[in-house]
Backbone bond lengths (Angstrom), bond angles and torsions (degrees), N, CA, C in turn:
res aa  C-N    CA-C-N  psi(-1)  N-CA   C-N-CA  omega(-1)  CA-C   N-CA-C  phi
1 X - - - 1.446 - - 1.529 108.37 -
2 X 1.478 120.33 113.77 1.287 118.02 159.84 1.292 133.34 -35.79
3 X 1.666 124.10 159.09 1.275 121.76 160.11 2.121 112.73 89.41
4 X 0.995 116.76 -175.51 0.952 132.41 -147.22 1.817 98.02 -103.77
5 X 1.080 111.68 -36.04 1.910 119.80 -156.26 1.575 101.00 -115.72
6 X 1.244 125.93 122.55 1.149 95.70 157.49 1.975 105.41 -152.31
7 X 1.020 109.37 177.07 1.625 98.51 -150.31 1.625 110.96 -69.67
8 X 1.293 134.75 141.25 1.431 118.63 165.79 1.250 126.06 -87.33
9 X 1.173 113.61 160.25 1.336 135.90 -159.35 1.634 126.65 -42.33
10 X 1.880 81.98 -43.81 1.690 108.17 165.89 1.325 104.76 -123.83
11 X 1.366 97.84 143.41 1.648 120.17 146.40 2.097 92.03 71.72
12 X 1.003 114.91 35.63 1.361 105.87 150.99 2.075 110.35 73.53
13 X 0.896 90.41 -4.37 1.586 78.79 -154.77 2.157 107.43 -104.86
14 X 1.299 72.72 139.73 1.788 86.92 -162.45 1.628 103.74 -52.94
15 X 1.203 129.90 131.00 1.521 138.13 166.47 1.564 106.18 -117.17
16 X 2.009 111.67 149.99 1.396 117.02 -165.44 2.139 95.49 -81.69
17 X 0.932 71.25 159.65 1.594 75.76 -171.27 1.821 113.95 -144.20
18 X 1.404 93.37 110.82 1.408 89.70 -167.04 1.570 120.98 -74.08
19 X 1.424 142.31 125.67 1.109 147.70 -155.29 2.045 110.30 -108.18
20 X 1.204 98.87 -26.92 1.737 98.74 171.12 1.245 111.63 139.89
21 X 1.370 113.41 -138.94 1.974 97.39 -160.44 1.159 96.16 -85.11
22 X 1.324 154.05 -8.67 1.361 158.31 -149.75 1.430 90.97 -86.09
23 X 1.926 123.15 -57.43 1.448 147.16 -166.17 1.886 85.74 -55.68
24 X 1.193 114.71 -71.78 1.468 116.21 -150.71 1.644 89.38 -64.19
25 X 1.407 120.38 -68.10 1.624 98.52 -170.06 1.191 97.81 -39.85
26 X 1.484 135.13 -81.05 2.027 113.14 177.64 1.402 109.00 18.01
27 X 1.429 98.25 -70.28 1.688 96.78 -143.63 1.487 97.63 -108.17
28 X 1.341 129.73 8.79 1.910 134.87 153.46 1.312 79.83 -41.30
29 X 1.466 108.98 -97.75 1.304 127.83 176.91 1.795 122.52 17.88
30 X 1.160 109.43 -62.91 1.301 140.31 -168.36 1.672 98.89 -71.42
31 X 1.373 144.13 -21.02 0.972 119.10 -107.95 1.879 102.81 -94.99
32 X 1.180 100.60 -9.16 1.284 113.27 -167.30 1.680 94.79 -75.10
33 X 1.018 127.70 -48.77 1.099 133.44 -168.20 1.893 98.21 -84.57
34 X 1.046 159.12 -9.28 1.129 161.00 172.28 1.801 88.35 -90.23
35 X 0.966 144.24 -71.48 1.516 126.64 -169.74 1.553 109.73 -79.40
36 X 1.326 122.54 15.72 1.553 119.83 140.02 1.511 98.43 -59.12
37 X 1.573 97.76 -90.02 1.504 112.81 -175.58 1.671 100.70 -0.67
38 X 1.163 96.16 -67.50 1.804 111.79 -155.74 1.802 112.02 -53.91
39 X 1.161 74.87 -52.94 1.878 96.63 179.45 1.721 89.89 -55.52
40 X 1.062 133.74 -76.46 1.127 130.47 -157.48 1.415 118.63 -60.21
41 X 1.296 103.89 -37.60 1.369 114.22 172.30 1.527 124.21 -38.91
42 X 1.233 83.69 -63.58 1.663 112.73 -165.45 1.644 100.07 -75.38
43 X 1.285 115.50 -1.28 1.635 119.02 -165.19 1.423 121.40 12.62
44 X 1.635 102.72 75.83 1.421 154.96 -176.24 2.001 86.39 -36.56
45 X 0.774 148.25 140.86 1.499 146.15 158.29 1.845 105.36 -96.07
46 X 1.283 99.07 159.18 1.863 105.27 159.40 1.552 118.62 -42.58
47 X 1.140 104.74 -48.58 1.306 115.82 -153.19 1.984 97.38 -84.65
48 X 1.006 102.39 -44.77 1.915 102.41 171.28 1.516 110.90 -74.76
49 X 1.833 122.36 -9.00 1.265 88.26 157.65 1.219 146.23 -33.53
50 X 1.437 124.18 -65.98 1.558 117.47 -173.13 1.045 110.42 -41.04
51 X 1.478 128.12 -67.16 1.568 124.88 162.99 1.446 130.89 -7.57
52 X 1.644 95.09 -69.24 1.677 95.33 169.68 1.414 124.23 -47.39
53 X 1.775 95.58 -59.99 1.769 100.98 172.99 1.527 136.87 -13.87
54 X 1.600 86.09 -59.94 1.914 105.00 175.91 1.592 105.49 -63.68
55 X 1.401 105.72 -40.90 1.536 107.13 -153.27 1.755 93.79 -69.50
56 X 1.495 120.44 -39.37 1.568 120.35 -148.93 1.970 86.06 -87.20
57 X 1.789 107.36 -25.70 1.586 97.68 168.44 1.291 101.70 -55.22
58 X 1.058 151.29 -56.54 1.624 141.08 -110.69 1.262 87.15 -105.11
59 X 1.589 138.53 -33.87 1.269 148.85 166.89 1.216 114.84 -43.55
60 X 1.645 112.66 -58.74 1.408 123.78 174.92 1.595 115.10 -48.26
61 X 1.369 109.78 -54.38 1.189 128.97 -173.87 1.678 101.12 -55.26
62 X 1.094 127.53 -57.93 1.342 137.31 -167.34 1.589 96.18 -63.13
63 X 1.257 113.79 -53.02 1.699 105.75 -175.44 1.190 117.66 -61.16
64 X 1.678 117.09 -28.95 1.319 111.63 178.61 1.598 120.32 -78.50
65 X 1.793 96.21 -26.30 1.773 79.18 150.28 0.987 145.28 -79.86
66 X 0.721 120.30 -8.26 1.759 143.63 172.05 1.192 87.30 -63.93
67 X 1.447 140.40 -92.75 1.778 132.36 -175.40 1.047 116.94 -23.15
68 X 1.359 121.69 -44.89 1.897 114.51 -140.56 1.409 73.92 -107.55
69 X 1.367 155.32 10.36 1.582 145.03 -176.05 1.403 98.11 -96.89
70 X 1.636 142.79 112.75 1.215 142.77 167.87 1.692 108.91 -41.29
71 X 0.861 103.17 164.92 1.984 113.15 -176.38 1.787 84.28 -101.55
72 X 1.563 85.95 120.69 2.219 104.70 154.74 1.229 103.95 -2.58
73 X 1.499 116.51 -71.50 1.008 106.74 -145.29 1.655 107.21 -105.96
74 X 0.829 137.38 -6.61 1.656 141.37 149.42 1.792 98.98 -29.64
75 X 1.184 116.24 138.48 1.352 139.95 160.48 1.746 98.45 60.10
76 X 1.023 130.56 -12.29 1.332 122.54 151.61 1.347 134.85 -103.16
77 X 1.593 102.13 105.88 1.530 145.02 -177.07 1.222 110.76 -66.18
78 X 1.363 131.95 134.99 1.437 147.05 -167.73 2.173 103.50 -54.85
79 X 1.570 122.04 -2.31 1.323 128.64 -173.28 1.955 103.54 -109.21
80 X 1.404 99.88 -3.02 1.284 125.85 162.27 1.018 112.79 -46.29
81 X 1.800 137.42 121.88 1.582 141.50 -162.47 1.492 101.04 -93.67
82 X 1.120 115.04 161.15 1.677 106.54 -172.05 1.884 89.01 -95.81
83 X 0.913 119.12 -9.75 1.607 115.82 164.76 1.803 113.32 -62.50
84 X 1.382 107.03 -29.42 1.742 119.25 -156.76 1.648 82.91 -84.79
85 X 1.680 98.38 -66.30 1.607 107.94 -169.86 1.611 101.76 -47.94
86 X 0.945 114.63 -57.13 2.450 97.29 -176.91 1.117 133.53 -50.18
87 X 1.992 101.31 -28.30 0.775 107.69 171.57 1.728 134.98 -101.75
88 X 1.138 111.93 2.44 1.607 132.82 114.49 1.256 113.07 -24.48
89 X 0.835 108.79 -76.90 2.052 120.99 -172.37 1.090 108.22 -27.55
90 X 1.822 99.72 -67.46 1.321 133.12 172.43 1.422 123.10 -33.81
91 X 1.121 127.66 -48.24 1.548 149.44 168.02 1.359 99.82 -50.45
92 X 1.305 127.87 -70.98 1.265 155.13 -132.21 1.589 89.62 -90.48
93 X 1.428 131.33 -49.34 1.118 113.47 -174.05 1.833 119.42 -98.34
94 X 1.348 102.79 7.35 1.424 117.26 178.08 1.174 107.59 -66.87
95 X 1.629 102.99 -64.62 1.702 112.64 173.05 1.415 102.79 -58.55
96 X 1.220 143.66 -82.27 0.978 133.75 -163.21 1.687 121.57 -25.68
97 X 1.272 118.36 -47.64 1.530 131.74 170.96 1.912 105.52 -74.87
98 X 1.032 122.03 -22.30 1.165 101.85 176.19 1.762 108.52 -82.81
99 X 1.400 115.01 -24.76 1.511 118.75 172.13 1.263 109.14 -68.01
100 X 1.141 116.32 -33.39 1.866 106.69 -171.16 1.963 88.95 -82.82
101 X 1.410 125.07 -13.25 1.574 102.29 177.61 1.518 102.41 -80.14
102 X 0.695 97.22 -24.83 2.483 105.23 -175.90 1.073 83.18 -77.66
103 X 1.285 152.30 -58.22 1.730 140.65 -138.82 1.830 84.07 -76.51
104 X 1.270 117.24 -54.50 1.751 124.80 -168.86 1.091 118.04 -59.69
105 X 1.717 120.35 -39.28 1.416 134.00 153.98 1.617 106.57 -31.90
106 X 1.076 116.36 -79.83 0.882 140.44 -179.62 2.263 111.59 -48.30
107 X 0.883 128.01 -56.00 1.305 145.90 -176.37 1.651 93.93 -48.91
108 X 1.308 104.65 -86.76 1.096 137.67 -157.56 1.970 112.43 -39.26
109 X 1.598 100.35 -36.58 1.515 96.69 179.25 1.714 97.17 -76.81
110 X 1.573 113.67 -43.54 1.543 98.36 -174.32 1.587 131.47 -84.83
111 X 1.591 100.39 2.50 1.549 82.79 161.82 1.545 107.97 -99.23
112 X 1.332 136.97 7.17 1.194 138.66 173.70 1.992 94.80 -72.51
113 X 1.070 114.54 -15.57 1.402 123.25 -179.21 1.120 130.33 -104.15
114 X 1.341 103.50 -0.88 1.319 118.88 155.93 1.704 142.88 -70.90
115 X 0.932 141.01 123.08 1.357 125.75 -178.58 1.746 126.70 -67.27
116 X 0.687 132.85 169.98 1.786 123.50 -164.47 1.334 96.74 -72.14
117 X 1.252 158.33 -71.18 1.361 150.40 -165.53 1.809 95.94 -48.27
118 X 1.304 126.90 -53.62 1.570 132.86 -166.76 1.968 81.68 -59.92
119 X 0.970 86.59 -45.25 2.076 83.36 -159.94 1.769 104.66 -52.97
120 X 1.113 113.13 -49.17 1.049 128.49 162.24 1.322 136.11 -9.14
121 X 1.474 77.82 -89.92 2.322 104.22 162.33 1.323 103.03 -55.33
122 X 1.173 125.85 -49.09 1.746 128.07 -173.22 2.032 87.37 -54.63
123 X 1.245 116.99 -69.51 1.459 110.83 -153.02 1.618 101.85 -66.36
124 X 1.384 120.30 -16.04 1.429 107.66 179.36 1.625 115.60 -97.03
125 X 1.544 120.01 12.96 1.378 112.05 -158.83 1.882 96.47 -160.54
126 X 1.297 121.23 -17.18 1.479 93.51 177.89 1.391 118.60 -101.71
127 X 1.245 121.34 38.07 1.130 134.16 164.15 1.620 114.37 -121.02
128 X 1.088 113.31 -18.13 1.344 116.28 170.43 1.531 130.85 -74.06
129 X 1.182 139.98 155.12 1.682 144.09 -151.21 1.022 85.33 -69.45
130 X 1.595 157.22 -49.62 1.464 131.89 153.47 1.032 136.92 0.81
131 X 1.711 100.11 -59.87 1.923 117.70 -135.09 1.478 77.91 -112.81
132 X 1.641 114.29 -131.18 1.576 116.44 -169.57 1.247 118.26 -73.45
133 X 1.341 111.68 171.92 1.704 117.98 170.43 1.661 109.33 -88.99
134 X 1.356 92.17 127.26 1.601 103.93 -179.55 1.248 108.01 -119.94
């Protein structure tokens, strides 16, 4: 199903629904305003700044690859070899996995710095269309 909304399962009510790289550049875009959310969420303390800092860099960093990464299907034309297209893929998911290791770099010292309620919100929400790009 196209688009952004689509109905849930129960009780009628619209849930975000991620559709592919098109969705996440969407929400690159966003990103300043998605690590409000986060920051606030997680009610970031003084003292876990630095933590955050790196972590909401590594975010930045990740969204901006996400921009500057052409879309699949940009510049590959239906005379496109299925050797060219994998290795496209290939490209595409290299970076992609090397950002989620910087995003973890990064993650991993500040939710160890978190307190159990902060740990919490982190495990129920930064993976969600909210929280990070997945």
């Amino acid at each position: 199903m196209p688009g952004w909304m689509m109905p849930e399962a129960e009780g009628g009510m619209p849930m975000l629904r991620m559709t592919g790289q098109g969705d996440m550049l969407m929400m690159a875009k966003h990103i300043e305003g998605r690590l409000a959310f986060l920051k606030t969420e997680l009610k970031i303390t003084d003292a876990q700044l630095p933590l955050w800092n790196a972590f909401a860099q590594a975010m930045r960093d990740d969204a901006g690859m996400m921009q500057a990464m052409p879309h699949p299907i940009i510049g590959m034309n239906k005379a496109a070899t299925l050797p060219n297209k994998l290795a496209t893929r290939e490209t595409m998911l290299e970076a992609q996995l090397e950002a989620v290791r910087k995003l973890k770099a990064a993650a991993d010292p500040l939710y160890t710095a978190l307190d159990t309620d902060q740990k919490k919100t982190a495990d129920d929400i930064m993976l969600s269309p909210m929280g990070m790009m997945m």
